[in-house]
C-alpha positions in Angstrom: 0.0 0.0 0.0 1.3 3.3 -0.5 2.1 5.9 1.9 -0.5 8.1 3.0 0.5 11.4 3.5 -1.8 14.9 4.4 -0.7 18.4 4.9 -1.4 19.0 8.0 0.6 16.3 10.0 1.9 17.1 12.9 -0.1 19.8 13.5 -3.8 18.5 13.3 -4.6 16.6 16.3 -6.7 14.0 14.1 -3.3 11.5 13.1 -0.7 11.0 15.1 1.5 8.5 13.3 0.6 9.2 10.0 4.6 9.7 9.0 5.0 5.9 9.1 3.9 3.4 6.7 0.5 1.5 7.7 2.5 -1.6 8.5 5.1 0.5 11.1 2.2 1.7 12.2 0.7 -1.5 13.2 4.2 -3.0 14.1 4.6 -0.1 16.5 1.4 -0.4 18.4 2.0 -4.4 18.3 4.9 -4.0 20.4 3.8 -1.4 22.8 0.5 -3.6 23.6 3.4 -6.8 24.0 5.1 -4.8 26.5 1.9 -3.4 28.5 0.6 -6.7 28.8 3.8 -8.6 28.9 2.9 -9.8 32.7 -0.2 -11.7 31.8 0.7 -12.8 28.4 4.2 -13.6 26.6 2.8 -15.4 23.1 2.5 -12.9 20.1 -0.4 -10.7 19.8 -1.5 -10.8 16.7 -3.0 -8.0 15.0 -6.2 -7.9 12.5 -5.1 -4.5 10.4 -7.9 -1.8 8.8 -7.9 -3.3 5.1 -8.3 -0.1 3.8 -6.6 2.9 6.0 -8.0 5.6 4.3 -11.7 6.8 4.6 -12.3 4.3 7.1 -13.8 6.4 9.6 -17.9 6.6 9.9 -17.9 9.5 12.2 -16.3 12.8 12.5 -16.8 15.8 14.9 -15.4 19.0 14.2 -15.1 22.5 16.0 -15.7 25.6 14.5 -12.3 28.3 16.1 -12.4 32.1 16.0 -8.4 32.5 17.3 -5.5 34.2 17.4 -3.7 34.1 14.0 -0.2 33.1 14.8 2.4 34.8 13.0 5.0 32.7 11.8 7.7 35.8 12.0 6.6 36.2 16.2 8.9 36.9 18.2 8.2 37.4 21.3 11.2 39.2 22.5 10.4 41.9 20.3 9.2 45.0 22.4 6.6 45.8 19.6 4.6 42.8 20.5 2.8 43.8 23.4 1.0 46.9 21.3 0.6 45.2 18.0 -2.7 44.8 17.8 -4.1 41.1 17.4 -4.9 39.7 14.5 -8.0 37.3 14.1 -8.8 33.9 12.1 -11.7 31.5 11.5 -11.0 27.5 11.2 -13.1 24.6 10.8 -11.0 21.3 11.4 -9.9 18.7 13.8 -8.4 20.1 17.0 -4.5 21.5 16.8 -2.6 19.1 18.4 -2.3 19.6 22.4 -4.7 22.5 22.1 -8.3 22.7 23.3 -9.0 26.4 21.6 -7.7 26.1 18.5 -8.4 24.5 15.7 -6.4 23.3 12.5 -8.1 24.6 8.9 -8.5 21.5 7.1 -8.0 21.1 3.5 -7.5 17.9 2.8 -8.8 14.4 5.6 -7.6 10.7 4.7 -9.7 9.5 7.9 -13.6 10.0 6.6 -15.0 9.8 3.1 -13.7 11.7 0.2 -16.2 13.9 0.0 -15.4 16.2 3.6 -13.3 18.7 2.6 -16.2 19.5 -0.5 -18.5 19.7 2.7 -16.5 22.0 4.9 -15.6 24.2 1.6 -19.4 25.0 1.3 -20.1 24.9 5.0 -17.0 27.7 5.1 -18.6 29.8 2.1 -21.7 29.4 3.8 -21.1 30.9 6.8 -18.8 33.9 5.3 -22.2 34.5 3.0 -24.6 34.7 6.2 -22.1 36.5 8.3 -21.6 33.7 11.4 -19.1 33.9 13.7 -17.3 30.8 14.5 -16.9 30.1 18.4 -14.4 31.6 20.6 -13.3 29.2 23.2 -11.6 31.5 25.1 -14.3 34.1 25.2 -17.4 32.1 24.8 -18.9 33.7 22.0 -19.7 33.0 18.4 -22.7 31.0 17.1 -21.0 27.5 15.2 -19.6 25.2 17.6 -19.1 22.0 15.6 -19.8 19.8 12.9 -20.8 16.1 12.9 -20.9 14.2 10.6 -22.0 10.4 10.1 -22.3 7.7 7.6 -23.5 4.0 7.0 -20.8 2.5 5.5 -22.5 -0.5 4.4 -26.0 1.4 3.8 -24.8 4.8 2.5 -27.1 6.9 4.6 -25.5 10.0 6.1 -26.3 12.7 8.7 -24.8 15.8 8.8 -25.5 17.8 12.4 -24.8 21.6 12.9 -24.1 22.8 16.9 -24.8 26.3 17.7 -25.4 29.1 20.4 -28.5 30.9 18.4 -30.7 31.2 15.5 -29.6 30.8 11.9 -31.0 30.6 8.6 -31.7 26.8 8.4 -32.7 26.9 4.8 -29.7 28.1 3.1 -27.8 25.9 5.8 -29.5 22.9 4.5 -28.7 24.0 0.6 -25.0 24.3 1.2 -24.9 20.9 2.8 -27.3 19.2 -0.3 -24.8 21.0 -2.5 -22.7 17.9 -1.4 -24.7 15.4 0.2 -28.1 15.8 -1.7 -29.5 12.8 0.0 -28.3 13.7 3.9 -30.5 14.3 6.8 -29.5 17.3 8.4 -30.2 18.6 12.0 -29.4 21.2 14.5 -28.2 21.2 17.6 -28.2 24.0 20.4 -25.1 23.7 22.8 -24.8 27.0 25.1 -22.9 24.9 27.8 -18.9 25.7 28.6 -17.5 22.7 27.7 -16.1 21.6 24.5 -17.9 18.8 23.2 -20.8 18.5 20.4 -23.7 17.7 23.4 -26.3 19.0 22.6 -29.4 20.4 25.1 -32.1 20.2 22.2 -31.8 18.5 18.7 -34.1 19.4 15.6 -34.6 18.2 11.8 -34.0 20.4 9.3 -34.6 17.7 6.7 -35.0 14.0 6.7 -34.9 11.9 10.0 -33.1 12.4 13.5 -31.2 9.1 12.7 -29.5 6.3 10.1 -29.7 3.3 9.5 -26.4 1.0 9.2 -26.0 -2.7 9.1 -22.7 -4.9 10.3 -22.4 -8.6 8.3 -21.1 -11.3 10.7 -19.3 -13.8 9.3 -18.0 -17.2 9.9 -14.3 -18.5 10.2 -14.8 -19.0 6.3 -16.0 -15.6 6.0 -19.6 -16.7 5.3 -22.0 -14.6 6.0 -24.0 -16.0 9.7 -25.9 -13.1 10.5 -26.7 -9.3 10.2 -27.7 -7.1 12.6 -29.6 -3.2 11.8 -28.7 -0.7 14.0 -30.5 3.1 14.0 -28.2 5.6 14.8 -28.9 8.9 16.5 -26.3 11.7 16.1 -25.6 11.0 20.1 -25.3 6.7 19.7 -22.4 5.2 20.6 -21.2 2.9 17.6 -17.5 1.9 16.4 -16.0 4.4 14.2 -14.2 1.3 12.1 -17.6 -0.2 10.7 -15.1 -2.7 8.8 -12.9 -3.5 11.0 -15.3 -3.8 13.8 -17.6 -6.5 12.0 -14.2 -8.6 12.1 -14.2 -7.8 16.0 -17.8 -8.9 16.2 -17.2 -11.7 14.4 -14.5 -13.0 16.1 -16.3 -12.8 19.4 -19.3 -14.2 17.9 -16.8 -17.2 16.8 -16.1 -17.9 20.2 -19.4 -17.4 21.7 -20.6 -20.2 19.3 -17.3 -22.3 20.7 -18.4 -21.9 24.2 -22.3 -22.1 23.9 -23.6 -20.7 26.8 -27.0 -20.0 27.3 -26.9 -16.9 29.4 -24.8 -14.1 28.1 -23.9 -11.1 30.9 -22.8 -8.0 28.4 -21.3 -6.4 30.9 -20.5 -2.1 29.8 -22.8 -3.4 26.8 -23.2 -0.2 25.1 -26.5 -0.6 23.0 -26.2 -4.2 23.0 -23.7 -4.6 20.2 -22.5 -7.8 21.3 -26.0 -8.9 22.2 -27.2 -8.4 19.5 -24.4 -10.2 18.0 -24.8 -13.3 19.6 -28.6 -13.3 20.5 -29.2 -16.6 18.5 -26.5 -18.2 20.2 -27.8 -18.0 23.9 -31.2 -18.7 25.4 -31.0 -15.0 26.9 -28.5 -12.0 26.8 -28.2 -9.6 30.0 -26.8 -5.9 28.7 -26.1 -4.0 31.4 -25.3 0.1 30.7 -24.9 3.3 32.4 -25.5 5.8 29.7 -29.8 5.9 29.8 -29.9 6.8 25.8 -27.6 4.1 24.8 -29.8 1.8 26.6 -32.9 3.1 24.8 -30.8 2.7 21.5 -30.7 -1.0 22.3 -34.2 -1.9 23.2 -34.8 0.2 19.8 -32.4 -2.0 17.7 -33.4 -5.7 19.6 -37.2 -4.5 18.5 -35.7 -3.3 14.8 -33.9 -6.9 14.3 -36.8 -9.4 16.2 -34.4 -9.9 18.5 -36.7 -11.0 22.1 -34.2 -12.4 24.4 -32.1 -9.5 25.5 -32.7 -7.7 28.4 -31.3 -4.1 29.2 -30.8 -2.7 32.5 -30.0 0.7 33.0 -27.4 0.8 35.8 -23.6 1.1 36.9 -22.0 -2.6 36.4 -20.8 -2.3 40.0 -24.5 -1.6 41.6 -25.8 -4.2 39.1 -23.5 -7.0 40.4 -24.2 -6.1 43.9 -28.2 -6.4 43.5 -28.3 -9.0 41.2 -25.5 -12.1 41.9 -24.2 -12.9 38.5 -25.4 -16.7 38.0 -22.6 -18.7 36.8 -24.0 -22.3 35.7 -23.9 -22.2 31.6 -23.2 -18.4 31.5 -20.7 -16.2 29.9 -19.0 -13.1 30.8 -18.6 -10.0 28.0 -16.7 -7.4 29.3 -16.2 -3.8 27.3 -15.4 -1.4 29.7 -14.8 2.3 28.4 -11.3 3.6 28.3 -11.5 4.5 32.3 -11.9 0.5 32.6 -13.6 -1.2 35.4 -14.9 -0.2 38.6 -12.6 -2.2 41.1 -15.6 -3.6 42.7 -17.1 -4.4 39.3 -13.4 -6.1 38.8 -13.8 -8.2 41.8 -17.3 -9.3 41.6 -16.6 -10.6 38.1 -13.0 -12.3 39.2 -15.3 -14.3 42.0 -18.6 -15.0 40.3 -17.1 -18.8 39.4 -18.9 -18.0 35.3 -16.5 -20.3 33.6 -16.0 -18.4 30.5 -15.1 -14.2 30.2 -14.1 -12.1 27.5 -13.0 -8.8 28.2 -12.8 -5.9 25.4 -10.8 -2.9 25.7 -10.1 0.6 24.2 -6.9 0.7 26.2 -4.3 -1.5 27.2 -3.3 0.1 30.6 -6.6 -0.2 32.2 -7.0 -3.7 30.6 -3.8 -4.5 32.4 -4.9 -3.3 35.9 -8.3 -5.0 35.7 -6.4 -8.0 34.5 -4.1 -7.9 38.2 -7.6 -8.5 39.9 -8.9 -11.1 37.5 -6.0 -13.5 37.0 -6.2 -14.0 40.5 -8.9 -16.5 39.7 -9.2 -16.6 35.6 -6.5 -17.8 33.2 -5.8 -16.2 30.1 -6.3 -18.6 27.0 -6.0 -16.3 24.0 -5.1 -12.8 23.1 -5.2 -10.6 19.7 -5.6 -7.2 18.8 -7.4 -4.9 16.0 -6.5 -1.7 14.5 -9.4 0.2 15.0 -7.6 3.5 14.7 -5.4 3.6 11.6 -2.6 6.9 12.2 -3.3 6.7 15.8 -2.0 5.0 19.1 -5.3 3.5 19.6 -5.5 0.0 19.4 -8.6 -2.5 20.2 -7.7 -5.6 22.2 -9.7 -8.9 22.8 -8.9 -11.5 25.9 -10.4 -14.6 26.4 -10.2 -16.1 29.8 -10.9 -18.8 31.7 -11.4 -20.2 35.4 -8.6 -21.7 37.2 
């Protein structure tokens, strides 16, 4: 494969190892993960790559900056400085590198489809025509936050979401996106709070629906296709930003499931019941436990959207879930996907003593997988682990440990 390259590496805070070849990249993150884990696990990790690095992503946020132009002939020494007077610029982009206020221009993206930067072109003419201000972080003013967009990558259905502080004119807002994505739904969101993240406090369609539809195809160790699962997506679901390389994951999981054969599944950190949902035929019933209330709603949405009847979702904390309801461990099976802060210690400890034969624990990040794995080795054994490059041009890597019970 060739090398990727992008003008604004090492600035732009969306790639961070974008100046190595996929396959350094991968070789890199191999042998950091090794070494992380090296006190559980000594065989190789093996790594399922991104087939195609480029356009992978389905989702993108961006923020819209009014900042300080920096002057690449500062010099701060220079006595003139203090009573020059400040000069101003707009940007629409991923977030400069180690910098919450600013953001990086972007005129060219290798991470979401190839059609972006034709977006944010007339999303930038857009706004010069209609006279917005873009948001000041430092000042908290402006009326364009950020911009998400989101796509199906195996349905082709997109969403394109606009945050703001005020009113606009929606209509010629919705032209300049069509200009580009004729067939997009489009909404508003209002987000007057401090913090810098596309959360909206009320959500609004300007055209279409408040939601897509995407499908993941699970396949067997031939790569036949076993089952496919729908899932709607609000602009606020969580969903894996590598549809590809995240059916693979499913798979995989589902390939062991199958091996096992339980017939009581606890998704544990289940999300909207991706793994449920995943594995619902396999089991006589699937427990997805979640914290996040409209995540849970998202998966009693998609169990109804797919037939799916034997999963049940309980809103709560995994800790105060284990605590009120002993996990049961004849014929059950343990799914763990924990968010990148990991477990809860006393979620950790109730798992490591329930006596379930069988858990598999998913993780965003290796150093909290490795201090949830000091409290469950003391009773589980690990059989298996492997890897998958979610994140192309970042450190990020998915990782996928099967254990068992001493």
């Amino acid at each position: 494969m060739p090398n990727i390259s992008c003008k604004h590496f090492g600035k732009c805070g969306g790639c961070a190892l974008l100046n190595l070849p996929y396959a350094e990249q991968v070789a890199k993150k191999q042998a950091k993960l090794q070494e992380t884990l090296k006190d559980f696990w000594q065989g190789e990790i093996l790594v399922t790559v991104t087939d195609e690095p480029v356009n992978f992503r389905n989702k993108v946020e961006l923020g819209f900056c009014h900042q300080v132009k920096w002057r690449d002939d500062y010099d701060k020494k220079d006595p003139a400085n203090k009573t020059r007077p400040l000069e101003f610029e707009s940007a629409l982009g991923f977030k400069l590198r180690g910098r919450w206020d600013r953001a990086v221009d972007i005129e060219e993206c290798c991470l979401f489809n190839d059609k972006l930067i034709a977006l944010l072109d007339a999303i930038r003419a857009w706004a010069k025509a209609e006279n917005l201000e873009y948001y000041d972080q430092r000042k908290h003013t402006g009326v364009l936050r950020h911009l998400m967009v989101r796509e199906g990558k195996n349905t082709g259905e997109e969403i394109v979401v606009l945050f703001v502080t005020d009113d606009f004119n929606e209509k010629t807002f919705v032209q300049a996106v069509e200009s580009v994505f004729p067939n997009a739904n489009i909404m508003a969101a209002v987000n007057n709070g401090l913090a810098d993240t596309a959360a909206p406090e009320s959500l609004r369609v300007l055209k279409g629906k408040d939601f897509i539809l995407e499908r993941i195809f699970l396949t067997n160790e031939k790569g036949q296709k076993e089952r496919e699962v729908v899932f709607k997506l609000s602009p606020q679901s969580f969903f894996q930003t590598n549809t590809k390389t995240a059916q693979k994951m499913y798979s995989r999981v589902r390939a062991v499931v199958k091996k096992i054969a339980p017939k009581r599944i606890y998704d544990l950190y289940g999300g909207a019941g991706s793994f449920s949902l995943s594995c619902a035929d396999l089991c006589e019933k699937s427990i997805c436990v979640e914290s996040v209330a409209p995540a849970v709603y998202n998966g009693i949405e998609n169990a109804k959207i797919n037939g799916v009847s034997n999963v049940q979702f309980f809103c709560s904390k995994v800790e105060d879930f284990v605590k009120e309801q002993p996990i049961e461990r004849k014929d059950a099976l343990i799914i763990l996907d924990p968010p990148r802060g990991g477990m809860h210690p006393k979620a950790a400890k109730a798992v490591a003593e329930s006596g379930v034969e069988n858990v598999l624990y998913i993780s965003c990040n290796p150093v909290t997988l490795a201090n949830d794995l000091k409290i469950l080795t003391q009773h589980y054994e690990i059989l298996h682990v492997e890897a998958f490059d979610f994140f192309p041009h970042s450190e990020h890597i998915e990782t996928f440990v099967q254990m068992k019970l001493k």
